[in-house]
Structure formats: structure tokens, C-alpha cells
C-alpha positions, 0 to 999 in steps of 0.5 A, spaced: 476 509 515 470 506 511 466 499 511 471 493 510 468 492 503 465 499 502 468 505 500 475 506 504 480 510 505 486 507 508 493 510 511 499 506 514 506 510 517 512 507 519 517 509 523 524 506 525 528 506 531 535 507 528 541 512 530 542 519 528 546 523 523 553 525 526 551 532 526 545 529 532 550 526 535 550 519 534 544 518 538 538 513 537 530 515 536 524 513 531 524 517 525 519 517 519 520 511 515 514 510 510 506 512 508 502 508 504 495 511 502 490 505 500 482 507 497 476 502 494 471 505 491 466 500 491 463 498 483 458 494 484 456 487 489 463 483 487 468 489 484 472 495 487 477 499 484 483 501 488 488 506 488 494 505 491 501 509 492 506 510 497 513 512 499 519 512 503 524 516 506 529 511 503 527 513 496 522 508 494 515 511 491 510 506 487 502 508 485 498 503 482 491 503 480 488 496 480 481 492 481 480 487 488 473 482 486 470 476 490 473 470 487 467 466 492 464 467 497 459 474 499 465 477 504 463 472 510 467 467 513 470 462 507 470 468 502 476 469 496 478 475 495 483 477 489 486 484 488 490 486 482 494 492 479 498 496 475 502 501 476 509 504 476 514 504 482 521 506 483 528 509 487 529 516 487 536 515 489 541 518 483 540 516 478 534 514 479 530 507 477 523 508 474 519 502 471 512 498 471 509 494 477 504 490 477 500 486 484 496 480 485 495 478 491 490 472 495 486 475 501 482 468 505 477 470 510 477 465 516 
């Protein structure tokens, strides 16, 4: 929801095809996997903040917050787009993993 480059808001769910407990009998159906809720708030012409944070029915969380800017270009064909962020992810299985997290990625517009 919102312009590519704008403010943003966006929201990913997974669901996986797998077999069920013993109790349902053994039989298989799609299931939540996982959600991921991603926002930019545009700073200026070149600099967004993002605000990051996920989770999964495996146990794992993240949640970051980090900055994404136009290394070249102006948002059209040819531009270079470099997120990066901080933040903390972990497992909440016992016992539970806590620890940093930090991301950088490369986005090329063709």
C-alpha cells in the first residue's frame, strides 16, 4: 500500500503445505507460516527510514530499523537503490536465541 519510493506500507504471509499433528489425523493442509510487515517513511528526495519486523510459526522474530537511499539514479530505469539496518532477531524455542542483526542489501531497477 503506498508509492514504490513514498511512504509504504507492506505485508507478506506465508503458508506451508505440510501434514498435520497426530491428533488431526495425519492429514495434509496449508497452514500459517509467517508474516513480515515492512514501512518507509520517506526523509527527504533520496532517504527513507525503514521499519522492519517479522515472525514465524517455527519460532523465529526479527525487527529492525534502518535507512534505504539512492546510491545513483532518481528511482527510474538504472537506479541503485542501498538498504541497511539494525536490529535484533532471534528463536523463541527453549532456550531461547537473542541477539543482533544487521542487513544490507543492493536493489538495481532494470
Amino acid at each position: 500500500m503506498g508509492s514504490i519510493d513514498g511512504l509504504n506500507l507492506e505485508v507478506r504471509n506465508s503458508f506451508v503445505y505440510r501434514e498435520g499433528t497426530i491428533g488431526e489425523g495425519g492429514n495434509m493442509n496449508f497452514q500459517w507460516g509467517s508474516t513480515e510487515v515492512r514501512g518507509s517513511i520517506p526523509l527527504n528526495k533520496r532517504l527513507s527510514m525503514i521499519l522492519e519486523s517479522g515472525g514465524g510459526d517455527n519460532g523465529w522474530v526479527y525487527g529492525e530499523v534502518g535507512i534505504k537511499t539512492y546510491f545513483s539514479g532518481n528511482g527510474g530505469r538504472g537506479t541503485v537503490i542501498v538498504p541497511i539496518g539494525i536490529g535484533v532477531g532471534g528463536f523463541q524455542e527453549v532456550p531461547a536465541a537473542i541477539g543482533p542483526l544487521l542487513s544490507f542489501g543492493v536493489e538495481y531497477r532494470d
